[in-house]
C-alpha positions as CSV (number, residue, x, y, z in Angstrom):
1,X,0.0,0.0,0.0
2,X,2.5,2.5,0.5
3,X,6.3,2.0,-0.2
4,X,9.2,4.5,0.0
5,X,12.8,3.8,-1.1
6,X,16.0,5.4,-0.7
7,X,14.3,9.1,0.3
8,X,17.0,11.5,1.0
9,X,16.6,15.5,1.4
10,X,18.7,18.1,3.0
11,X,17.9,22.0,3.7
12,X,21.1,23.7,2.7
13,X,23.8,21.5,4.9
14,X,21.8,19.7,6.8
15,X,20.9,15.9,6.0
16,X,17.3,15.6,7.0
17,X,17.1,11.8,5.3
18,X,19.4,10.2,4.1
19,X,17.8,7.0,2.1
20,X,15.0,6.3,3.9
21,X,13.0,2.9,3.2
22,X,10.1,1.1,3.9
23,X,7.1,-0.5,3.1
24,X,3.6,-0.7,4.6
25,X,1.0,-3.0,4.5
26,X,-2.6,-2.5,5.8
27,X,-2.5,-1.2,9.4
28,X,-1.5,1.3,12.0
29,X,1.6,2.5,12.5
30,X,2.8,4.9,15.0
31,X,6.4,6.5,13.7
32,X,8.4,7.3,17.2
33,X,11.5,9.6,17.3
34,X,12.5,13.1,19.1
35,X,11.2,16.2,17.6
36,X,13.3,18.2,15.4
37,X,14.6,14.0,13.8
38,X,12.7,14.4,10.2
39,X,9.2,12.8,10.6
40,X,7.4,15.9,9.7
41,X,9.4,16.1,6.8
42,X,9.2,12.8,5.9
43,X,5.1,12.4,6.4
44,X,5.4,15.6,3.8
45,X,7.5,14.3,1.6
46,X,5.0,10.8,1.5
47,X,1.8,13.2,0.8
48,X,3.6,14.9,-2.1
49,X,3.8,18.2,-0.6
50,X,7.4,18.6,-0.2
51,X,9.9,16.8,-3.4
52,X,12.6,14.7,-1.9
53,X,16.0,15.2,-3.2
54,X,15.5,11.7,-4.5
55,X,14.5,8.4,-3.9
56,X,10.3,6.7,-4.9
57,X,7.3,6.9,-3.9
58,X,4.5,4.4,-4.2
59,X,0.9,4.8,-3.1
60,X,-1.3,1.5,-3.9
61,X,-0.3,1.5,-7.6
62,X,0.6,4.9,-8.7
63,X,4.4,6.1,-8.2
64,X,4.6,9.8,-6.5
65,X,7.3,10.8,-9.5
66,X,5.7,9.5,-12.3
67,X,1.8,9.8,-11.2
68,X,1.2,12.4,-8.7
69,X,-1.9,13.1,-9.3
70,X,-3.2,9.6,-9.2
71,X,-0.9,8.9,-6.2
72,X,-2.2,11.6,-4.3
73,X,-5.9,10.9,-5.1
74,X,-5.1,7.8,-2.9
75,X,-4.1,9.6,0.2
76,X,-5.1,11.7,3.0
77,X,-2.6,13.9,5.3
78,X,-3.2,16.1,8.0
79,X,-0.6,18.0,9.0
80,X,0.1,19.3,13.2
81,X,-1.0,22.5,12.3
82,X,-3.7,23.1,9.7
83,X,-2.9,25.4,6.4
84,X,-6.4,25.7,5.4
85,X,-7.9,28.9,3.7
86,X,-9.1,31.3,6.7
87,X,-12.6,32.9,5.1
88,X,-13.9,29.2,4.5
89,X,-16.4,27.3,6.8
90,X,-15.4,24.1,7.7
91,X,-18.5,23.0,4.9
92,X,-17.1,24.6,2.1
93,X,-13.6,23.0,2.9
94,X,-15.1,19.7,3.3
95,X,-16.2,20.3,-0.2
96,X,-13.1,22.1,-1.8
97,X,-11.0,18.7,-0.6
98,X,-14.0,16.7,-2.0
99,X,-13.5,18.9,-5.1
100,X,-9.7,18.3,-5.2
101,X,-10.0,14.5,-5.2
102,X,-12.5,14.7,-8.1
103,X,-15.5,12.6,-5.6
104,X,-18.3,13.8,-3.4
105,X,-18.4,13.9,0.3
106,X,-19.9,10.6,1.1
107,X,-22.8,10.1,4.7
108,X,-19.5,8.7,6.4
109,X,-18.0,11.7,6.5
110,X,-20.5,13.6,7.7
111,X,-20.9,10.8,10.2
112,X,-17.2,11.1,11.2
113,X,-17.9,15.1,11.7
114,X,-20.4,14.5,13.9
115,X,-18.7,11.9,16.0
116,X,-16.1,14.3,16.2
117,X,-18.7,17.2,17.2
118,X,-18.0,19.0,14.5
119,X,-21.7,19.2,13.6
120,X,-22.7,22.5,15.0
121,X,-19.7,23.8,13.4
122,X,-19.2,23.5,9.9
123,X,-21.3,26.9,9.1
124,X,-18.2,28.5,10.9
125,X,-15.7,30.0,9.5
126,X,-12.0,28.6,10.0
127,X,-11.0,31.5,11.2
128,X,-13.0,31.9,14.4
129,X,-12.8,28.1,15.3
130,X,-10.9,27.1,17.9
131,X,-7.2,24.9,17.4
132,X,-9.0,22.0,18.2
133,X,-12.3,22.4,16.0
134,X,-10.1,23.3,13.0
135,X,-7.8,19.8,13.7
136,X,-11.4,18.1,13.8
137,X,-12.3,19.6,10.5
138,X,-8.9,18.4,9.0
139,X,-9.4,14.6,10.6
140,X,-13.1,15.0,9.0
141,X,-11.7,15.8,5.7
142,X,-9.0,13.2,6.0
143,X,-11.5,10.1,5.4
144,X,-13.0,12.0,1.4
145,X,-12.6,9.9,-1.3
146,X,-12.0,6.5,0.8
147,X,-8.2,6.7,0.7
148,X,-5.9,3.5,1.0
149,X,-3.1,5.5,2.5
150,X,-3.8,7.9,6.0
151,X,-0.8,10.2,7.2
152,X,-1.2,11.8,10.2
153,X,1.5,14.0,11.8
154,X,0.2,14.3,15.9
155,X,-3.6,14.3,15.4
156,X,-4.5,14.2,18.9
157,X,-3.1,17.7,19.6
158,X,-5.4,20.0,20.3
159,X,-8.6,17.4,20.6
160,X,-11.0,16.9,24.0
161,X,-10.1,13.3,25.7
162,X,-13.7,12.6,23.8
163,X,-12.7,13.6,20.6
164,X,-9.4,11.6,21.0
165,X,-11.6,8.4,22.0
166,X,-13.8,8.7,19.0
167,X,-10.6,9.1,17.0
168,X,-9.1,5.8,17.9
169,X,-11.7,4.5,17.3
170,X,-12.3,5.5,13.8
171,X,-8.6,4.5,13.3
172,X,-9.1,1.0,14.7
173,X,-11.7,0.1,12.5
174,X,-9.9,1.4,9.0
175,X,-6.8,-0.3,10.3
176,X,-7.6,-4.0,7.5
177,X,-8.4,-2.2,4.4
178,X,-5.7,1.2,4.7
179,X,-2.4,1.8,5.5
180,X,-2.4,4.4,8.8
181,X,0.9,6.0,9.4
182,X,0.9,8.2,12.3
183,X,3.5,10.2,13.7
184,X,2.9,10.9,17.5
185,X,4.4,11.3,21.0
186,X,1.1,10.7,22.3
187,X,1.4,7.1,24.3
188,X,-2.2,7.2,25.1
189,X,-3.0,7.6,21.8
190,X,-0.6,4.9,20.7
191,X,-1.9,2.7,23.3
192,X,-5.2,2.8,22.4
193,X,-4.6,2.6,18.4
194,X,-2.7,-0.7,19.5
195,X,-0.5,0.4,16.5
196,X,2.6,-1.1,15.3
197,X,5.4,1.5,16.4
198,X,8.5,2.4,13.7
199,X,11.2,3.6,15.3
200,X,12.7,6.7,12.9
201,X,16.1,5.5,12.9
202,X,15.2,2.1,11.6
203,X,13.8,3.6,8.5
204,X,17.8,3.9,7.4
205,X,19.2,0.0,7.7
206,X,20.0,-0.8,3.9
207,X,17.2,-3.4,3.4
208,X,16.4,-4.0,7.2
209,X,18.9,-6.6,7.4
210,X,18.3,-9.8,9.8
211,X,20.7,-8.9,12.5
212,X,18.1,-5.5,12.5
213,X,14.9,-7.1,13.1
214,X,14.4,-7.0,16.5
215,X,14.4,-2.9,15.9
216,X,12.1,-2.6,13.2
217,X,8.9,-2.8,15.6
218,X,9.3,-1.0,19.5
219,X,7.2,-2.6,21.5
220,X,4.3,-0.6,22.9
């Protein structure tokens, strides 16, 4: 479902990756390091938003390089903080993202939005929500189109201990038909999700020899 190999990029002189690989089946998968290590970058460079030096990218079928358009029809990304346009309601940007992916906002969604109690708020503009309405219009938006891939960079920021719960929840039951990839210093959050956690560092073993294994999964 979603496979990355040999991603490197630097900012001027410093190495941010330096041939990253992986690949991920269905699940969830919590990526663990300190702050400051690359896995904002790297969740960026996996959603198409930022071009790696070089190195592929492969969502389900489509290769990032050669088919971005298709590849990123098959993804959803939300970001820790949320670049969305300021004079829209949380409706209309459910509907430019629906617009974007070329699809129509399904029941689900609006389901999800509710769950999240985003309800009385989508007639609001982004502007005069709160941090944590505008992550919960974000999440909303992040299940349009029925992606196969889900990036998340710390999605419990911001969000009520209900909001969190209804989260993991929603997570939980996508986690046999998508890949999840979730980057978090939340351990409640990762407790709950019962996701798989990726240690940042491991993401740079050539191949994730044998003698490596015992490193590629942290236990919870």
């Amino acid at each position: 479902m979603l496979h990355f190999d040999k991603l490197c990029k630097s900012f001027g002189h410093k190495h941010v990756l330096n041939n990253a690989t992986d690949r991920l089946g269905h699940g969830v998968f919590a990526l663990r390091g300190p702050n400051g290590i690359g896995k904002s970058t790297l969740l960026s460079m996996l959603a198409g938003i930022v071009e790696p030096d070089s190195g592929e990218i492969q969502i389900g079928p489509h290769s990032m390089r050669e088919f971005p358009l298709l590849a990123k029809a098959c993804l959803s990304y939300v970001p820790d903080e949320c670049p969305v346009y300021p004079f829209m309601t949380g409706r209309e940007f459910l509907k430019f993202v629906a617009y974007a992916k070329q699809c129509q906002i399904s029941a689900e969604v609006f389901r999800i939005a509710a769950s999240l109690g985003l309800a009385e708020h989508l007639d609001t503009r982004i502007s005069d929500m709160s941090l944590g309405t505008q992550k919960k219009t974000m999440l909303a938006a992040a299940w349009i189109g029925e992606p196969l891939v889900m990036l998340f960079d710390e999605p419990s920021n911001g969000l009520d201990l209900a909001a969190r719960e209804v989260l993991i929840g929603l997570v939980k039951a996508s986690r046999t038909s998508r890949t999840m990839l979730i980057s978090t210093h939340d351990e409640y959050f990762i407790s709950g999700l019962e996701a798989r956690v990726i240690m940042f560092d491991t993401l740079f073993q050539d191949g994730l020899p044998e003698k490596h294994a015992e490193k590629r999964f942290a236990s919870n």
